[in-house]
N, C-alpha and C positions, 0 to 999 in steps of 0.2 A: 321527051325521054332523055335521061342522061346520058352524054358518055362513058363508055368505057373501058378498061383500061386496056390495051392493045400486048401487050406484056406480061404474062401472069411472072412472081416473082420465083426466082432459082438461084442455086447457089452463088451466081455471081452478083448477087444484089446483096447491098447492104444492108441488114436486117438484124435489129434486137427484138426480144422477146421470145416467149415460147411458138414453137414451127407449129404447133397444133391450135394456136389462140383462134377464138371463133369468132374476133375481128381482126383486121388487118388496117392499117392505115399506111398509103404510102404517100411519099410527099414528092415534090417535083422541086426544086428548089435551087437561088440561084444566089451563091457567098458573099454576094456583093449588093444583093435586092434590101432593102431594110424592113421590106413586107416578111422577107422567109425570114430574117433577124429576128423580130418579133413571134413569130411563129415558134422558134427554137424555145422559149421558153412555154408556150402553148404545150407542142407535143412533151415536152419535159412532163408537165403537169397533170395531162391526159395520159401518160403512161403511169405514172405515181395512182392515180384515181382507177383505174381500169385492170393494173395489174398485169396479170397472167392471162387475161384474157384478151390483152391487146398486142399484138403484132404493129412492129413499126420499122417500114423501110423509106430511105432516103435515097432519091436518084437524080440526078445532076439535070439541069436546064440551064446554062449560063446563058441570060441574057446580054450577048456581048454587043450588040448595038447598043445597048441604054448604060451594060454597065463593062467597060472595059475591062475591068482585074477581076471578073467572075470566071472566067477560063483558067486563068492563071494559077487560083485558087482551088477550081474544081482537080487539076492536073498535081499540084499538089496533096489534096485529100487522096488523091490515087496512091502518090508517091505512099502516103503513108498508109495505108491500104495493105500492100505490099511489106511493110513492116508487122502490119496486125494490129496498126493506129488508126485506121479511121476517124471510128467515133469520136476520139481522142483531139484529133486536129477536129475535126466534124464542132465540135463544142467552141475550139480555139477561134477558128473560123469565123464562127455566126456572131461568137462573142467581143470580136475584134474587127470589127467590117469597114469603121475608119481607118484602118492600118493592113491593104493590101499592096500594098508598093512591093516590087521585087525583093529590097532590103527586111522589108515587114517578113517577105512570104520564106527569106533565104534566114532570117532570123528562126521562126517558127520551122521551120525544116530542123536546123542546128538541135532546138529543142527537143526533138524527137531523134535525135542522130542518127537522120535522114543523111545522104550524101548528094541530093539534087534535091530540087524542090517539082521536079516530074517533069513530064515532055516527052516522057520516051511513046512510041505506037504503041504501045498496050493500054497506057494511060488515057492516050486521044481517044483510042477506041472504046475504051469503056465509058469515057462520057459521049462519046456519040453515039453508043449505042441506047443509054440514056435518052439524050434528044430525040434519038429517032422514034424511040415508045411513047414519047411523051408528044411529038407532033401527030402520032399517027391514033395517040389516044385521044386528041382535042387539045390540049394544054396550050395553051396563048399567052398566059404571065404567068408569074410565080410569087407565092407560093400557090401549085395546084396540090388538093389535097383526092385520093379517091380512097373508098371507104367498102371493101370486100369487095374490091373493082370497081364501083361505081364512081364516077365524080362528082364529087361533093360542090355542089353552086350556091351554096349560103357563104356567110361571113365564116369567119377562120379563127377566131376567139375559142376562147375554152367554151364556154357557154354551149355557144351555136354547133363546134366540132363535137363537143362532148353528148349534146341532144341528139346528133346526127350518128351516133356510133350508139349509144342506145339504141335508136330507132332501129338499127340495122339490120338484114334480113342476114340471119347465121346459118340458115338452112342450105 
């Protein structure tokens, strides 16, 4: 039996799409992983393909053992959170993952005229609150993908994600 997801999503989760879509896709993901990099152009293209009827939220897992400047990153995406950028940095992020360096990350702030690049306890708490749904949902690496709560255990490709949001139980 799959996991699943420990968390259902609410206003404090980052989420595009239509609130009523009768899939959801959420993703666990870590700014610094080049697996959730690759992925960012996936869900791009599974929401283009799906539309209106796909829901799609993103919720932080920095794997800071493997990847040091994934905290750093996610605390940033807060910062701009807080502005009403997420998504915005969200894309900058995934698409810039060789270039997390503090200068990188106080560059991309500037961009968004941001006045920190985050850190404050709101910030930490919202990606730990994160972590915590995502360890207590199963998640082990990233990208985890679940799919109307469920966790999705195939490949992460358009192909395989896209067969597996089909398949999905809307009831």
């Amino acid at each position: 039996m799959s996991a699943l997801l420990s968390r259902q999503l609410t206003g404090e989760d980052h989420v595009q799409g239509t609130p009523g879509a009768p899939l959801t896709l959420v993703e666990y993901g870590d700014y610094a992983c080049p697996d959730t990099g690759q992925a960012f152009g996936v869900v791009e293209r599974l929401q283009l393909h799906f539309g209106d009827t796909l829901r799609f939220a993103f919720r932080h897992f920095p794997l800071v053992d493997v990847y040091p400047r994934a905290m750093p990153a996610a605390l940033l995406a807060e910062a701009a959170a807080d502005a009403g950028a997420f998504w915005g940095m969200h894309a900058l992020l995934l698409t810039h993952q060789e270039r997390l360096e503090d200068v990188d990350l106080a560059r991309y702030a500037n961009q968004f005229g941001l006045l920190d690049t985050g850190g404050t306890r709101a910030h930490h708490h919202r990606v730990e609150r994160d972590m915590d749904s995502g360890r207590a949902s199963g998640v082990a690496g990233t990208p985890a993908f679940f799919i109307n709560g469920a966790l999705h255990e195939g490949e992460c490709g358009f192909e395989a994600l896209g067969a597996a949001l089909r398949g999905a139980d809307t009831g």
